[in-house]
FIKOL-773100 format. One record per atom (N, C-alpha, C): residue number from 0; atom name; x, y, z. Coordinates in nm, 4 decimals, always signed. Layout:
N
<NUM, 'CA', <X, Y, Z>>
...
//
This chain:
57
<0, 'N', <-5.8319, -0.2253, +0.3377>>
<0, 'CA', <-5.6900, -0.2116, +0.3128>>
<0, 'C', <-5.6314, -0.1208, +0.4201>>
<1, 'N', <-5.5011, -0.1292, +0.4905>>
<1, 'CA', <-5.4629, -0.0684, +0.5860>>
<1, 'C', <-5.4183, -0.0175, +0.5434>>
<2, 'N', <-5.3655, +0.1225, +0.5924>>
<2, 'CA', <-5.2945, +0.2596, +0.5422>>
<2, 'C', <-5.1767, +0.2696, +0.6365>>
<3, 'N', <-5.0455, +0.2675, +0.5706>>
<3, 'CA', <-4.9017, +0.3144, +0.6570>>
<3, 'C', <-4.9529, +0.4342, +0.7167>>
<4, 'N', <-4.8887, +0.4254, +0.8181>>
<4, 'CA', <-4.9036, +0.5692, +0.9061>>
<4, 'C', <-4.8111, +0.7030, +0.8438>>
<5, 'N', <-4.8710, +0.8226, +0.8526>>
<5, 'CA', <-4.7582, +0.9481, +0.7462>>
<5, 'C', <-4.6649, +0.9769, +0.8811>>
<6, 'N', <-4.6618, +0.9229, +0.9198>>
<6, 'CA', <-4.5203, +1.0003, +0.9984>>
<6, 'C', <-4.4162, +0.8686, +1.0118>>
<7, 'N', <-4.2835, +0.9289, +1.0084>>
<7, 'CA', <-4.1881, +0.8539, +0.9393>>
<7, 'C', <-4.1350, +0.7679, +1.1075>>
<8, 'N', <-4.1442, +0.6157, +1.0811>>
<8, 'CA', <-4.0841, +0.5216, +1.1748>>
<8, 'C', <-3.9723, +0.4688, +1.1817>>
<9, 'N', <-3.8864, +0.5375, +1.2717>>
<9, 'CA', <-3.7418, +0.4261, +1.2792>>
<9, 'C', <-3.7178, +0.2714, +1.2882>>
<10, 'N', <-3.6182, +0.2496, +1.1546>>
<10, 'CA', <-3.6457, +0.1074, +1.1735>>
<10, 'C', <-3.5881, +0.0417, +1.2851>>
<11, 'N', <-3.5610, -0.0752, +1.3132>>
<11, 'CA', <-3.4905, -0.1279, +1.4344>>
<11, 'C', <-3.3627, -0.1858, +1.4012>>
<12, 'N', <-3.2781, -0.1453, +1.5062>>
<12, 'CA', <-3.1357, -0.1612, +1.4954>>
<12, 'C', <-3.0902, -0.2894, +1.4791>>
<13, 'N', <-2.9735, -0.2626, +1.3670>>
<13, 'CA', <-2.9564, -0.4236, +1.3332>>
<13, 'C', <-2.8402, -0.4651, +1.3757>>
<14, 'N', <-2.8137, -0.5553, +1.4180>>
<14, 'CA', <-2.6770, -0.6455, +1.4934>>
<14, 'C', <-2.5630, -0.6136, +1.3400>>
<15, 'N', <-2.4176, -0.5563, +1.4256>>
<15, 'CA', <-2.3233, -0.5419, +1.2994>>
<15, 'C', <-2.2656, -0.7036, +1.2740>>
<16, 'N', <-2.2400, -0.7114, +1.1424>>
<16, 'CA', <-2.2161, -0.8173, +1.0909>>
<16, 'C', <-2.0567, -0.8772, +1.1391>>
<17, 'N', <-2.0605, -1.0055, +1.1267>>
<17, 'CA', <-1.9240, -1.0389, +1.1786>>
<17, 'C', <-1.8509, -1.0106, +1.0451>>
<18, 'N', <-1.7428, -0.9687, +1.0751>>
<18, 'CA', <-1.6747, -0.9242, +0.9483>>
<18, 'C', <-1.5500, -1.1156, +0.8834>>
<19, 'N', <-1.5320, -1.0926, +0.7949>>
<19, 'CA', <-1.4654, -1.1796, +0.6749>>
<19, 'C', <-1.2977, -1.1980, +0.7118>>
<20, 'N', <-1.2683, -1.3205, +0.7153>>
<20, 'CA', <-1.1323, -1.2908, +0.6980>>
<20, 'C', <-1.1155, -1.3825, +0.6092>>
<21, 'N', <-0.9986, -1.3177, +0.5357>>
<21, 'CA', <-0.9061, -1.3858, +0.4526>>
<21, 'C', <-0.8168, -1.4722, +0.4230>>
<22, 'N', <-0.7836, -1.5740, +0.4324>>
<22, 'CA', <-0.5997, -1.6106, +0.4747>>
<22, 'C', <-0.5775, -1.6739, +0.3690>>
<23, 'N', <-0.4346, -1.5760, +0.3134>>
<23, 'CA', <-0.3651, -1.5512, +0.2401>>
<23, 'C', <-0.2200, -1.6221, +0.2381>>
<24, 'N', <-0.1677, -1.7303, +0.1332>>
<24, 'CA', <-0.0569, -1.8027, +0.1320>>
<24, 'C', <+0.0235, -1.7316, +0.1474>>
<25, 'N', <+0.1654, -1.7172, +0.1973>>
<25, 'CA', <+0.3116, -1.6288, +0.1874>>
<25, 'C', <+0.3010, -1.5789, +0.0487>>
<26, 'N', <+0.2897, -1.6595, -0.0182>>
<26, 'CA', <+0.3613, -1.5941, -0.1878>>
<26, 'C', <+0.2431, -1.5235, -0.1906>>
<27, 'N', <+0.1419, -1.5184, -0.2151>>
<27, 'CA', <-0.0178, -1.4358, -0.2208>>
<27, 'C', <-0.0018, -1.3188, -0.1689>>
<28, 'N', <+0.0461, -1.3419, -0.0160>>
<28, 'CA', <+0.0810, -1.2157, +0.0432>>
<28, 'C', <+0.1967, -1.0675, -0.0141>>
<29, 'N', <+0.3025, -1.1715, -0.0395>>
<29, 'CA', <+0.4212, -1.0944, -0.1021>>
<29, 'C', <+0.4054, -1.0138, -0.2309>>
<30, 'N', <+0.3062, -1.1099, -0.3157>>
<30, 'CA', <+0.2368, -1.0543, -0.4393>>
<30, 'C', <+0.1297, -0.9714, -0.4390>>
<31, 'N', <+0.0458, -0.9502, -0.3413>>
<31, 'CA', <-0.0975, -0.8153, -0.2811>>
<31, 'C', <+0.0733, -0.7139, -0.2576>>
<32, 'N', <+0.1480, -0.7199, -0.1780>>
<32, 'CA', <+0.1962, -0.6217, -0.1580>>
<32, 'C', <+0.2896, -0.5739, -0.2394>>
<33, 'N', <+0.3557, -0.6502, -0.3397>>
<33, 'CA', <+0.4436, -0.6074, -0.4239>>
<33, 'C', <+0.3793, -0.4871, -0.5105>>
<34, 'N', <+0.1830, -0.5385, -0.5262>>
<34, 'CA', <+0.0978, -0.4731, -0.6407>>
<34, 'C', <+0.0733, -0.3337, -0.5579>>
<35, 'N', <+0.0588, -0.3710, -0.4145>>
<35, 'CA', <+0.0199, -0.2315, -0.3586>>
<35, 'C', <+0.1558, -0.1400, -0.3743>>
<36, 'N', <+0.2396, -0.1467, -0.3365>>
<36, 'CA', <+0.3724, -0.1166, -0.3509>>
<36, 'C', <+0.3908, -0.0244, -0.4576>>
<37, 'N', <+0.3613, -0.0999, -0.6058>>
<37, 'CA', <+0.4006, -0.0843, -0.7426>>
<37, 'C', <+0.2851, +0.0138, -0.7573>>
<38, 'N', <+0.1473, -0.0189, -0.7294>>
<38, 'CA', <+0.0258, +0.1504, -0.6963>>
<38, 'C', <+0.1200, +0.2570, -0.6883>>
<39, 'N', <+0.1290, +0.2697, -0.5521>>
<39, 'CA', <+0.1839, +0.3474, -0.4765>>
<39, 'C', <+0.3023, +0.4493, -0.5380>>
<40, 'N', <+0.3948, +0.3763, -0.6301>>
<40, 'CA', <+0.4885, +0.4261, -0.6963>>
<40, 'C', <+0.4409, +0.4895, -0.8310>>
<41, 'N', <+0.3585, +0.4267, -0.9082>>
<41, 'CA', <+0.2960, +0.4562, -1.0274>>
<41, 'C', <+0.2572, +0.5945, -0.9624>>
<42, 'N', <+0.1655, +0.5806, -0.8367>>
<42, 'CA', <+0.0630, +0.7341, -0.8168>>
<42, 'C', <+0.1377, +0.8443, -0.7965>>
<43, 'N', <+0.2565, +0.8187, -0.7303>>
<43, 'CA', <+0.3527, +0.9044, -0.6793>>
<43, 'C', <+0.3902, +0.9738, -0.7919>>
<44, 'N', <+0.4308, +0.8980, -0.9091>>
<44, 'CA', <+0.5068, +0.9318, -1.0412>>
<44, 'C', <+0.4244, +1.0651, -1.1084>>
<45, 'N', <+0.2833, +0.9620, -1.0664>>
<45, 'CA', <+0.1579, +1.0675, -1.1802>>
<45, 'C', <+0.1631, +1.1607, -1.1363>>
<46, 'N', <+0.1751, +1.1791, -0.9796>>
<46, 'CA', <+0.1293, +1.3313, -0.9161>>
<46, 'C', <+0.2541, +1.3974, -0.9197>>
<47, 'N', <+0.3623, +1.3456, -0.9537>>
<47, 'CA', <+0.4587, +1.4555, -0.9602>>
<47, 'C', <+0.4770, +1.5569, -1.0900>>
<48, 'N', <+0.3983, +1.4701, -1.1616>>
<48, 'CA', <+0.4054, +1.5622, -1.3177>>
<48, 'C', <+0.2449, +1.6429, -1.3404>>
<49, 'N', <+0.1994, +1.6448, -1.2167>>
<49, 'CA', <+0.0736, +1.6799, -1.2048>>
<49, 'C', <+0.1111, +1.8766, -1.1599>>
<50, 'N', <-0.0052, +1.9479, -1.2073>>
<50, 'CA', <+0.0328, +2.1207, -1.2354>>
<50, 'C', <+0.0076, +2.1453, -1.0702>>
<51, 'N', <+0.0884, +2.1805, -0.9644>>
<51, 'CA', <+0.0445, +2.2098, -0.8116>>
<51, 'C', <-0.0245, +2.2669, -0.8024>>
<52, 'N', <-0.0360, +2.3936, -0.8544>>
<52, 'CA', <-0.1838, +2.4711, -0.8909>>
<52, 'C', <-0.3161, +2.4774, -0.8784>>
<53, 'N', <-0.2753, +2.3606, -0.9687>>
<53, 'CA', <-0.4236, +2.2937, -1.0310>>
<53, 'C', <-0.5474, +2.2709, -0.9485>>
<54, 'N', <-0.6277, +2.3273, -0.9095>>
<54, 'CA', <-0.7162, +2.2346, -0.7974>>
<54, 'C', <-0.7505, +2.0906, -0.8156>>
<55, 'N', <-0.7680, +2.0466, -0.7529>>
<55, 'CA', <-0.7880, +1.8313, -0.6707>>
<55, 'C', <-0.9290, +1.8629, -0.6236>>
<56, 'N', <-0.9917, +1.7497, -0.6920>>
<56, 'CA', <-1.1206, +1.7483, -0.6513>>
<56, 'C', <-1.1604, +1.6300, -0.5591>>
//
């Protein structure tokens, strides 16, 4: 039975992946951003009634 060697081997570098695209109808689009939008406002809301104080983790 062969024994791994104890000292630690770098593995070999791996080619970065081609990344994904999406494509997204007009209305699809208008609607991702209406939701990001509507985030954005909700978070704003929360953090304003939030204690400044307070520590943020």
């Amino acid at each position: 039975m062969s024994r791994t060697p104890s000292t630690f081997v770098k593995a070999p570098k791996r080619k970065p992946a081609t990344a994904r695209r999406v494509i997204l109808s007009d209305e699809a689009k208008k609607a991702y951003e209406e939701m990001i939008m509507k985030r954005d406002a909700e978070q704003a809301e929360y953090r304003r009634h939030l204690d400044p104080s307070a520590k943020r983790v």
